[in-house]
C-alpha positions as CSV (number, residue, x, y, z in Angstrom):
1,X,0.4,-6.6,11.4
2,X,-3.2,-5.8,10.8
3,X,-4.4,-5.0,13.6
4,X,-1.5,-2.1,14.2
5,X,-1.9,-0.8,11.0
6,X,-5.6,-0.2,11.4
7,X,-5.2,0.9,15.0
8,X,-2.6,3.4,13.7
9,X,-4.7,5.2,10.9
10,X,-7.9,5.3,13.5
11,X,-6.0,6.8,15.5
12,X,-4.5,9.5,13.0
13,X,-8.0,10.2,11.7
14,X,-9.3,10.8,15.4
15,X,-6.3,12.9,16.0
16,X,-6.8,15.3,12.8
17,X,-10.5,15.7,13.8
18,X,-9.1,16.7,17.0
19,X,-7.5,19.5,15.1
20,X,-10.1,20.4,13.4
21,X,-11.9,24.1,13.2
22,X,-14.5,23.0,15.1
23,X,-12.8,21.0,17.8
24,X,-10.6,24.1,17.9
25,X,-13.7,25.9,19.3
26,X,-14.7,22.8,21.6
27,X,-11.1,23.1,23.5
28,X,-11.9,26.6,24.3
29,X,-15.2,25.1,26.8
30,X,-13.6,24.9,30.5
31,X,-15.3,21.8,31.2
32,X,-13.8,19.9,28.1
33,X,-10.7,21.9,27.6
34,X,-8.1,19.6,29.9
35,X,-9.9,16.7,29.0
36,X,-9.6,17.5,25.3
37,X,-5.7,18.6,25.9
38,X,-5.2,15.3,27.8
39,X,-6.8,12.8,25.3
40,X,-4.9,14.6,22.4
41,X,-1.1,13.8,24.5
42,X,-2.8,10.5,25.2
43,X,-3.1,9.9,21.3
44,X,0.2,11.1,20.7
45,X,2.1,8.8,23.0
46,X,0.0,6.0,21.6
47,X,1.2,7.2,18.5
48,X,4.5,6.9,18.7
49,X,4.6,3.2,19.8
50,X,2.6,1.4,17.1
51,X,5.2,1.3,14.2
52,X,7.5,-0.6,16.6
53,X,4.6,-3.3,17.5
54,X,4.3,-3.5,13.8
55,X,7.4,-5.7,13.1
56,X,6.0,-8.2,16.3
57,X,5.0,-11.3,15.0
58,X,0.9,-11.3,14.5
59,X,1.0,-14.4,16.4
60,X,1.7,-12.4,19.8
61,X,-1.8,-12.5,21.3
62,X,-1.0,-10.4,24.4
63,X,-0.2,-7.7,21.9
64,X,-3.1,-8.4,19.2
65,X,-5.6,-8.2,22.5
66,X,-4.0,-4.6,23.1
67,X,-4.7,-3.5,20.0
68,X,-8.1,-4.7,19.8
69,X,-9.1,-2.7,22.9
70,X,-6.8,0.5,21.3
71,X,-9.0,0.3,18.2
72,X,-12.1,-0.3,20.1
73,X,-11.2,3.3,22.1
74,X,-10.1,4.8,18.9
75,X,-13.7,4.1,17.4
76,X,-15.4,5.0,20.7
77,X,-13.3,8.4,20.9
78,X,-14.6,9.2,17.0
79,X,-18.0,8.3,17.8
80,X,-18.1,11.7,20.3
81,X,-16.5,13.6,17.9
82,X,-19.2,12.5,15.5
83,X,-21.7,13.9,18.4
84,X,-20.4,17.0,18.5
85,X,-20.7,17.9,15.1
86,X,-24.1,16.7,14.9
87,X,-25.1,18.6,17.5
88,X,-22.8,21.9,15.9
89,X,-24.0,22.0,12.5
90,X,-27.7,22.9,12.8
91,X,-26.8,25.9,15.2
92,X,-24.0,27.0,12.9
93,X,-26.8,26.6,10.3
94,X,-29.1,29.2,12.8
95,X,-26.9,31.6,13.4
96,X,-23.8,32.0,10.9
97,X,-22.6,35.1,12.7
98,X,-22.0,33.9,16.2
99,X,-20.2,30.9,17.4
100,X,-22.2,28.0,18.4
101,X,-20.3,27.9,21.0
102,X,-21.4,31.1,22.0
103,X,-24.7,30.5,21.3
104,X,-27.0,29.1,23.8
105,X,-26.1,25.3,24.5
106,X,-28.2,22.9,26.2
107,X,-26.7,22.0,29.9
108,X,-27.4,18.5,29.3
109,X,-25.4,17.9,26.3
110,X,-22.5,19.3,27.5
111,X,-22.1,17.7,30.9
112,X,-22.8,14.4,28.7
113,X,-19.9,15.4,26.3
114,X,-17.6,15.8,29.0
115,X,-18.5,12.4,30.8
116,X,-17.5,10.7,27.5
117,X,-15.1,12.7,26.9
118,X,-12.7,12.2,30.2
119,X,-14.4,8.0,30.3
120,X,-12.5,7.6,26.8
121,X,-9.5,9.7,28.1
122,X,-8.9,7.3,31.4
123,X,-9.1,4.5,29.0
124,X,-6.6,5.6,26.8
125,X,-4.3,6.1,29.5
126,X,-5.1,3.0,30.9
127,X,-4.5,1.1,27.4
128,X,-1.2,3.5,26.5
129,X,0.2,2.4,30.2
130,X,0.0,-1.3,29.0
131,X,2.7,-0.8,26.4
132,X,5.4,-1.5,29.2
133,X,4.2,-5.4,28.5
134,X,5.2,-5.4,25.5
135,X,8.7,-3.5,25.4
136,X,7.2,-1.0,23.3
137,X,9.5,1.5,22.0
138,X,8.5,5.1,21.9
139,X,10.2,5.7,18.4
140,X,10.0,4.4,14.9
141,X,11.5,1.6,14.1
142,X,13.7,1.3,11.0
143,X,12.7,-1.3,8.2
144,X,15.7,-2.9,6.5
145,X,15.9,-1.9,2.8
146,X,14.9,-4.3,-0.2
147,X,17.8,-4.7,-2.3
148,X,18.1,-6.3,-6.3
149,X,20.8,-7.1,-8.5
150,X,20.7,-7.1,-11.9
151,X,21.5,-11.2,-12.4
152,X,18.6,-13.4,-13.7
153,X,17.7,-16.6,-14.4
154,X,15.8,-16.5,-17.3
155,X,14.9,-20.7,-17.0
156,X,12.5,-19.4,-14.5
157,X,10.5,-17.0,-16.5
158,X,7.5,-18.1,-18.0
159,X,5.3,-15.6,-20.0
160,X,7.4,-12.4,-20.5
161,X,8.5,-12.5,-24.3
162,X,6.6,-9.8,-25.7
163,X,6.9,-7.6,-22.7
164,X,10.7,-7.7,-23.1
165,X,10.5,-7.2,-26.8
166,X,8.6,-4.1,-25.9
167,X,11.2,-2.4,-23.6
168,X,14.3,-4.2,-25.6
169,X,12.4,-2.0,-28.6
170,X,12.7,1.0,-26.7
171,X,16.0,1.0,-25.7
172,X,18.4,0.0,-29.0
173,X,15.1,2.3,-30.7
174,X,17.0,5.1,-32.8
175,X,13.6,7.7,-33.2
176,X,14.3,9.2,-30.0
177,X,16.0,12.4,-30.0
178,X,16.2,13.1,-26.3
179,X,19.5,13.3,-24.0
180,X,18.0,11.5,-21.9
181,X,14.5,8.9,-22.2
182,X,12.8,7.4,-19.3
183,X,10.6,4.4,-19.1
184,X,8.3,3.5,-16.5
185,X,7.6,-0.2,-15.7
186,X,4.3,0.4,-13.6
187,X,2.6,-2.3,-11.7
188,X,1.4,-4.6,-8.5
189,X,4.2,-5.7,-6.0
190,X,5.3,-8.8,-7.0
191,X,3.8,-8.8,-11.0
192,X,7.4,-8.9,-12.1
193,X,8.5,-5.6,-13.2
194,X,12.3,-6.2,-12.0
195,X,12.8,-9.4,-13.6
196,X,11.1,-7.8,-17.0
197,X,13.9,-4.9,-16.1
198,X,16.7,-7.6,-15.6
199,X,15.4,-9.5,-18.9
200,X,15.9,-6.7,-20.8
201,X,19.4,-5.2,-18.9
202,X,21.0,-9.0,-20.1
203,X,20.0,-8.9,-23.5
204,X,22.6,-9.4,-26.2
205,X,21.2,-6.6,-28.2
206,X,21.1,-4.1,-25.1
207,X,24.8,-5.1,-24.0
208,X,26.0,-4.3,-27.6
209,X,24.0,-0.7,-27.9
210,X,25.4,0.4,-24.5
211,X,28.8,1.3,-23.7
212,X,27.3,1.0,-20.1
213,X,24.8,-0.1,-18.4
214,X,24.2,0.5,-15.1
215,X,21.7,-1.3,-12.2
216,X,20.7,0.9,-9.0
217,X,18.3,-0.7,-6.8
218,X,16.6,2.7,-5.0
219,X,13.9,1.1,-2.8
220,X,12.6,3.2,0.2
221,X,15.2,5.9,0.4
222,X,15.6,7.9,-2.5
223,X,18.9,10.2,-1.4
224,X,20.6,11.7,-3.9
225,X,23.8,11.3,-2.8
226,X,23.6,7.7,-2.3
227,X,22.0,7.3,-5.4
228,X,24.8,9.0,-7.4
229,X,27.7,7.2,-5.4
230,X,26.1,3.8,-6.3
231,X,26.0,5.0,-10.3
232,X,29.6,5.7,-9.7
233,X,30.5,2.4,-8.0
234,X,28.2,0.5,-10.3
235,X,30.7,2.0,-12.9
236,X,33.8,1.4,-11.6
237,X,33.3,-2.1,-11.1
238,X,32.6,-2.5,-15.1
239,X,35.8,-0.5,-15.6
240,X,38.0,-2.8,-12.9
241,X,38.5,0.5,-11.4
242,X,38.7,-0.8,-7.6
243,X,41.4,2.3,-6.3
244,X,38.8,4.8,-7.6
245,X,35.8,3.3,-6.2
246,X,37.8,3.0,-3.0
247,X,38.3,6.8,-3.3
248,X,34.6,7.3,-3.4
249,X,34.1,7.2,0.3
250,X,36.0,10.1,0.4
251,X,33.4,12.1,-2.0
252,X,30.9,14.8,0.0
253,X,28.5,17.0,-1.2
254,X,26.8,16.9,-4.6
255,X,29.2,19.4,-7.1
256,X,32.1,16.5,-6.5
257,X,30.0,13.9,-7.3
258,X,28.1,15.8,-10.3
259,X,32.1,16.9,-11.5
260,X,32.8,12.5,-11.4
261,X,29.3,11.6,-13.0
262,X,29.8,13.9,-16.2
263,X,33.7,12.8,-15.9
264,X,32.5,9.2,-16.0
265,X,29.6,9.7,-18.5
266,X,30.8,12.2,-21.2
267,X,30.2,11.0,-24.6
268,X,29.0,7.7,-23.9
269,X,25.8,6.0,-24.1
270,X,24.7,4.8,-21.2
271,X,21.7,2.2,-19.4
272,X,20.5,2.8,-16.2
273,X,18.0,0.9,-13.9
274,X,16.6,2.7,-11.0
275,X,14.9,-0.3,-9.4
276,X,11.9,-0.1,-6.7
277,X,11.6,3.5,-6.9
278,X,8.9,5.0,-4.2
279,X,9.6,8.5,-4.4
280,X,7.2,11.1,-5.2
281,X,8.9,14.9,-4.5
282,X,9.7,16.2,-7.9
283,X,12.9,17.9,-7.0
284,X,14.3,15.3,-5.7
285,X,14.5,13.7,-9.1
286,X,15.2,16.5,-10.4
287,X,18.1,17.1,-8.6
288,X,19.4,13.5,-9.6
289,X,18.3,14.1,-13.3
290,X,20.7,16.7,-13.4
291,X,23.5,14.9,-12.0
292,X,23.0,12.4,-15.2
293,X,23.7,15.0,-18.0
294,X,26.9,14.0,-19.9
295,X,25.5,10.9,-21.5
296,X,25.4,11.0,-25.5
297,X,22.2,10.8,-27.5
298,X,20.6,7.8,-27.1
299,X,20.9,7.3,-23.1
300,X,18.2,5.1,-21.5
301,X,16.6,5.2,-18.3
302,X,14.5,2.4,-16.7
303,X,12.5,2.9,-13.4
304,X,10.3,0.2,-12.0
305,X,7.7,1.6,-9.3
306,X,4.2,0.5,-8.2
307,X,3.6,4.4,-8.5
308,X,1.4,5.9,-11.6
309,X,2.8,9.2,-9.7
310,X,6.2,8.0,-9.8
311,X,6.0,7.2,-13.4
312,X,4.6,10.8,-14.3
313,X,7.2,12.5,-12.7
314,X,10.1,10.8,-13.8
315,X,9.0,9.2,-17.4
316,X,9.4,11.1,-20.4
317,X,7.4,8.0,-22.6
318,X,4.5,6.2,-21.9
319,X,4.5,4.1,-19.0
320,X,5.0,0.0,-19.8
321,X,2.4,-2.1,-17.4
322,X,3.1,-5.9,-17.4
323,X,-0.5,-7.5,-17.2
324,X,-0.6,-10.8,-15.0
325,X,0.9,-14.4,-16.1
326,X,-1.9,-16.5,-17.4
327,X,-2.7,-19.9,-15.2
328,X,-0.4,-22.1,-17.8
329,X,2.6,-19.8,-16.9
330,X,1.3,-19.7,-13.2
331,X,1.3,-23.5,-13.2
332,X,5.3,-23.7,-15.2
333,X,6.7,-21.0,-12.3
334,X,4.6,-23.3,-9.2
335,X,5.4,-26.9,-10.8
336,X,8.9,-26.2,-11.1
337,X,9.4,-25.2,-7.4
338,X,7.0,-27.2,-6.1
339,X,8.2,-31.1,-8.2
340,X,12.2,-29.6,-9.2
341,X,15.1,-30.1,-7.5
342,X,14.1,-33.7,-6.4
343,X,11.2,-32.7,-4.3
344,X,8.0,-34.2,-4.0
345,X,6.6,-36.6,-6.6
346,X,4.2,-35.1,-9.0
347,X,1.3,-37.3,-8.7
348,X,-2.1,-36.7,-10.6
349,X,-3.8,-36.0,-7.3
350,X,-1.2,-33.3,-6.1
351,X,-1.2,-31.8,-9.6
352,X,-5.0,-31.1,-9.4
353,X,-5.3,-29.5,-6.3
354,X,-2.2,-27.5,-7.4
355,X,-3.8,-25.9,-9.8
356,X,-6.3,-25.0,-7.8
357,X,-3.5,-23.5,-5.7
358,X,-2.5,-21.7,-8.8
359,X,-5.3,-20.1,-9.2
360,X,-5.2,-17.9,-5.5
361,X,-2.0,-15.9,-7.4
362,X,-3.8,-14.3,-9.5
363,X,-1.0,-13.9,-12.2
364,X,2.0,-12.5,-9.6
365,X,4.9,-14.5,-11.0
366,X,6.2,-13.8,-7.2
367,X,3.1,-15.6,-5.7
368,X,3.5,-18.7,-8.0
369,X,7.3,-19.0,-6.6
370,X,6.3,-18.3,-3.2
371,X,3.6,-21.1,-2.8
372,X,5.4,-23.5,-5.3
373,X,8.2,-23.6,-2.5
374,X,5.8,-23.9,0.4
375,X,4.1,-26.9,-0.9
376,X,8.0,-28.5,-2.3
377,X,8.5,-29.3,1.6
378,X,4.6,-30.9,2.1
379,X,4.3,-34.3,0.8
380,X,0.7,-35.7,1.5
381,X,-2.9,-34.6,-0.1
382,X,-4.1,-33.2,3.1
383,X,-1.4,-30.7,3.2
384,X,-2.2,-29.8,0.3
385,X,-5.8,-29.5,0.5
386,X,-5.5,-27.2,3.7
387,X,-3.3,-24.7,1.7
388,X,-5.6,-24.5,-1.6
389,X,-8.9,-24.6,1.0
390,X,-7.0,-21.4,3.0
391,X,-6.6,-17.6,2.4
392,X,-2.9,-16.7,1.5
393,X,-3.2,-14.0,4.5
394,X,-4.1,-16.9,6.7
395,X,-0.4,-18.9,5.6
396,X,2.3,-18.7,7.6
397,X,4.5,-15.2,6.8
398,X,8.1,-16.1,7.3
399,X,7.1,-19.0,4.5
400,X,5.3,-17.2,1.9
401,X,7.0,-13.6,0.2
402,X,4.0,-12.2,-1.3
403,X,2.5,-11.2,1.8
404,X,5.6,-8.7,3.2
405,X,5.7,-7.8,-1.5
406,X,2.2,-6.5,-1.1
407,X,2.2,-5.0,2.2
408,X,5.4,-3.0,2.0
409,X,2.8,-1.3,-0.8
410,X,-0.2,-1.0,2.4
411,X,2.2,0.3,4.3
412,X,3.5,3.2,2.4
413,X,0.0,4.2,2.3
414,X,-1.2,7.8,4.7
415,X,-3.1,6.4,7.7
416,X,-6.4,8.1,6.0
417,X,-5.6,6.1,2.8
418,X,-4.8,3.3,4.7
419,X,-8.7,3.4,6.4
420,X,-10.1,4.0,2.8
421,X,-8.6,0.8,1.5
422,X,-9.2,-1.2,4.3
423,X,-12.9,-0.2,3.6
424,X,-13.0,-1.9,0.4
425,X,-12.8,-5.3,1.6
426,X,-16.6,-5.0,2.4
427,X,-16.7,-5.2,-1.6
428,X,-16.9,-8.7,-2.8
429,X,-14.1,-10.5,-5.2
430,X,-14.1,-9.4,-8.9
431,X,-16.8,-7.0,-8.2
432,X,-17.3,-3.7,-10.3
433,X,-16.6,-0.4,-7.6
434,X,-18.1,2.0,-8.6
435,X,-15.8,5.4,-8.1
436,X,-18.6,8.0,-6.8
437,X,-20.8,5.4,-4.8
438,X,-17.0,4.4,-2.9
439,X,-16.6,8.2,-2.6
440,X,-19.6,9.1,-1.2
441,X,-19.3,6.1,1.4
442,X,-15.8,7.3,2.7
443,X,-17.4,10.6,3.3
444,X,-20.4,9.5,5.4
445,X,-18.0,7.3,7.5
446,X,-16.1,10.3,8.5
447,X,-13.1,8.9,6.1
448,X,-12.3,12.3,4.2
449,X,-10.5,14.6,6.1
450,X,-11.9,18.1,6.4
451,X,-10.4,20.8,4.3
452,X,-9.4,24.5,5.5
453,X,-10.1,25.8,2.0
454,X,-13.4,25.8,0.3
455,X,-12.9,22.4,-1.6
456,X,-15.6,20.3,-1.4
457,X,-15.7,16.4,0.4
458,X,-16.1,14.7,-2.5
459,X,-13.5,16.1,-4.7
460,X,-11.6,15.4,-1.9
461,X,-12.2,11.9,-2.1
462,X,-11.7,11.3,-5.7
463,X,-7.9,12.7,-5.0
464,X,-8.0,9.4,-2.8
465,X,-9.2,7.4,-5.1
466,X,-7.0,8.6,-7.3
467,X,-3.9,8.1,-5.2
468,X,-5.0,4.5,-4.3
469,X,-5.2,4.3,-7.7
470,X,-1.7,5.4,-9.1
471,X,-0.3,2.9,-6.2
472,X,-2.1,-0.1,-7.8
473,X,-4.6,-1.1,-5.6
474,X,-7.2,-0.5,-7.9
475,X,-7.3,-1.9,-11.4
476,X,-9.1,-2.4,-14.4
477,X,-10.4,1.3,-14.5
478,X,-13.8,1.6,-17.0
479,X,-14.9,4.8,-17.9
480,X,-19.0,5.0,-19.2
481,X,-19.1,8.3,-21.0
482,X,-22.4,7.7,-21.4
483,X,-23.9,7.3,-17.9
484,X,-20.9,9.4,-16.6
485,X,-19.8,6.3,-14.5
486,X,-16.1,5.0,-13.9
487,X,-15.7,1.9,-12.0
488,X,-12.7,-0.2,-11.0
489,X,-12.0,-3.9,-9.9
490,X,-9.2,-4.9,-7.0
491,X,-6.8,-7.5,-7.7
492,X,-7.8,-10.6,-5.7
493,X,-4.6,-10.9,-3.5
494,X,-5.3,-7.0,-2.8
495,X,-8.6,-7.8,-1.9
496,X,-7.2,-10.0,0.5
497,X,-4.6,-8.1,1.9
498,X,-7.6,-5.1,2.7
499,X,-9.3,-8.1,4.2
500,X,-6.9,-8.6,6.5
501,X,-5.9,-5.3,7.9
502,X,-8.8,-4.7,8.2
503,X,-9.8,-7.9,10.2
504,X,-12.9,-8.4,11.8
505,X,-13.4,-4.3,12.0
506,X,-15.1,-4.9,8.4
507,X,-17.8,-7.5,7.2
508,X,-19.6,-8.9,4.4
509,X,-22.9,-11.3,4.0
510,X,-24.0,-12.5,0.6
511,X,-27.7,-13.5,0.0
512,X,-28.2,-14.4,4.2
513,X,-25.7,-16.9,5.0
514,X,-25.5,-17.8,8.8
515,X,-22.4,-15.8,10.3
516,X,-21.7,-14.7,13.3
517,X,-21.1,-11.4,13.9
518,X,-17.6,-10.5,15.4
519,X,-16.6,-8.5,18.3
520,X,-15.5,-5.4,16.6
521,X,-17.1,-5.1,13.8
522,X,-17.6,-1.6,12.6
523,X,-18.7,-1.9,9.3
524,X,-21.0,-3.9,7.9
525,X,-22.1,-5.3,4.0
526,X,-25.2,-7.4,2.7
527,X,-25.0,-8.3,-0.2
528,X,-28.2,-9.8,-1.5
529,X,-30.1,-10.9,-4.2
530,X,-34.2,-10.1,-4.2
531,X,-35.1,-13.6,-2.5
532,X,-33.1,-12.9,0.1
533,X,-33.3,-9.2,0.1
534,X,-37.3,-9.3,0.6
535,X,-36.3,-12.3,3.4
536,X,-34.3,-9.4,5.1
537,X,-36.4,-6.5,5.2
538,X,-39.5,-9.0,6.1
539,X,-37.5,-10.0,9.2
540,X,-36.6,-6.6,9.9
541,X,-39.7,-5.4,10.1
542,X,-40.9,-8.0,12.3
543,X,-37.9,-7.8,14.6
544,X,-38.7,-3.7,14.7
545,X,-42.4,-4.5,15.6
């Protein structure tokens, strides 16, 4: 749900500022201390209920109404805090030596600090007692697990010859002398990394250079243990072994299940997938690395992630990164569920407008298949029309899987990462970002959390970049050596998904179009060609006079 997810990383950026050095040394003023103390529990309780509203459905308007009026507190509550630092930092600047605090502090400001201050607390409260309506849970809520096989249908892949050639390549490849070699397949939610993975795990070629092969779906949860029991099971079943698989539930603690693993894998060449892997703490793969010794020469690891970071940690070769379907292989994936299976009749009419369609999936094999069986159960042109004229963010969820394939990505995301990307919806499509100019913007809107150390804002921001970067939300990276410039694109069905979590919070004109501005909206982006850029400041000027 947008709205939650935007209310929930507001809320964590208001809540670290609260932390900060210098709100440290505001909580010590009587006036503001309780207050302070107060709208910090307030924050926290509010806190603690927003990843349950998150699986509600984003049709519940009671709820989307109460977390309008959250944000809108959030954003008023970081607006003071804003005020306060303005009105620290030139006495700090005066007198390095003493506290401003300490220092003299005009009445006026701080009996206007406070009245904010305890105003934004009572709302808070009043908004946080609401949650009652909604049978909001003051816990986390758990998210059921993704979970992949290695079976595939390879009459529905279009496009991926030469990708699989490439990995195939790698694994029967005879120049590697490692134990153990580990491929990355990096890439977007939904660009087809696991069915590359299964292509590859089927082939002839791979079946006959593998005395095993082995498929682990990891997802969300990367334990160890579970990990290694699922290896052993996945084994058993090849060997028929059904008693001793039954006889794994018995198994506890990690020297009984390394003594099985080596006992199972000694001297034989082995293939293992680790499917959907999210995990970023080195030692954890490291601890299940080491439970995979045993294997002969020649052993082959693949890992699919959306991680660059993941890929690093765990990939001993260069990363593989499947590029997007073209529209032809698009259209094949779409056409067959949209016309197979003695659905609807593929007049010339339909086929037009699908391919207009087509082109909103910007080459994720996933979205192809998701929208080819939405429009298989709509028959007539304006059906059809009103899906290719819409935003896929706007179609219905429980019809469409791309949307919970890339947002699964969103929501993995740090709340002050998840604000960052939100912010780049205010770019338009296809446009060129450029790195420092997006840097420098998340640090004037208060984006970039303060350090404790002596590293600076902006090298603080290019670690998120960076981050959003490894994930795959950015793309197309371009480095000018030259100028000393590096730029990036967004994929356009990302661009949509930070479009709508961020909702009507962030807005963008191009060249003065009529729109009406929403309640809400915190940030907003002209974008403007000279015409209409001298149009603008003319009108500014005359609005100002």
């Amino acid at each position: 749900m947008a709205g939650t997810a935007a209310a929930a990383s507001l809320l964590q950026v208001v809540f670290e500022n609260l932390a900060s050095t210098l709100l440290g040394e505001l909580r010590l003023l009587s006036d503001v201390r309780e207050d302070l103390e107060s709208l910090k529990s307030t924050l926290l309780t509010v806190q603690d209920v927003l990843e349950d509203a998150e699986t509600r459905s984003i049709r519940d308007k009671p709820l989307q109404s109460w977390l309008r009026k959250l944000k809108d507190a959030a954003f008023d509550a970081d607006d003071v805090l804003d005020d306060f630092r303005t009105e620290a930092a030139p006495r700090r600047r005066r007198n390095a030596r003493r506290s401003f605090f300490s220092a003299p502090n005009p009445f006026s400001f701080r009996v206007k600090a406070a009245h904010k201050i305890r105003e934004i607390r009572e709302r808070l409260d009043s908004i946080a007692a609401e949650r009652t309506k909604f049978h909001l849970r003051e816990s986390c809520s758990f998210k059921d697990q993704r979970q992949t096989s290695s079976f595939v249908n390879e009459l529905e892949v279009y496009g991926r010859d030469e990708d699989k050639e490439r990995v195939v390549n790698f694994l029967i490849g005879t120049d590697d002398d490692r134990e153990l070699s580990i491929l990355p397949v990096v890439g977007l939610g939904g660009l087809g990394k696991t069915t590359l993975a299964q292509l590859a795990y089927n082939d002839e070629r791979v079946k006959d250079h593998f005395e095993l092969r082995i498929w682990v779906c990891v997802s969300e949860d990367f334990d160890v243990r579970r990990i290694a029991k699922a290896i052993l099971e996945c084994i058993n079943w090849n060997e028929c072994d059904l008693s001793d698989a039954e006889g794994l539930q018995f198994v506890s603690g990690v020297e009984p299940m390394q003594h099985l693993l080596r006992k199972k894998l000694g001297g034989r060449r082995f293939l293992l997938v680790l499917d959907d892997v999210w995990n970023e703490k080195e030692e954890k793969w490291e601890g299940l690395k080491e439970l995979l010794g045993g294997g002969v020469q020649g052993s082959k690891v693949i890992v699919t992630t959306r991680s660059e970071r993941v890929a690093s940690i765990m990939g001993t070769t260069a990363s593989h990164h499947p590029k997007g379907l073209s529209e032809e292989c698009c259209w094949n994936l779409f056409k067959q569920r949209a016309f197979g299976r003695g659905r609807g009749e593929e007049t010339a009419r339909l086929v037009a407008i699908g391919k207009e369609i087509v082109k909103k999936c910007g080459g994720l094999p996933l979205a192809a298949k998701a929208l080819g069986s939405m429009m298989g159960f709509r028959r007539g042109e304006g059906e059809w029309a009103a899906i290719r004229d819409s935003k896929i963010w706007e179609l219905p969820e429980d019809e469409i899987g791309i949307i919970p394939a890339l947002r699964l990505s969103y929501d993995h995301l740090p709340s002050h990462l998840k604000r960052c990307f939100a912010y780049c919806s205010l770019f338009p499509k296809d446009s060129e970002i450029d790195r420092e100019k997006l840097i420098q913007l998340w640090v004037a809107e208060g984006f970039v959390l303060p350090s404790n150390g002596t590293i600076h804002a902006e090298d603080i921001g290019n670690e998120y970049f960076n981050n959003l970067l490894w994930r795959s939300f950015f793309q197309d990276v371009r480095r000018n050596d030259y100028v000393n410039k590096v730029t990036c694109k967004m994929h356009d069905l990302m661009h949509d998904l930070a479009e709508s979590v961020a909702g009507d919070e962030c807005l963008t004109i191009e060249n003065g179009e009529e729109t009406i501005i929403p309640y809400g909206c915190r940030y907003l982006s002209l974008i403007c060609d000279a015409k209409s850029s001298e149009i603008f400041k003319r009108s500014y000027r005359e609005n100002k006079t």
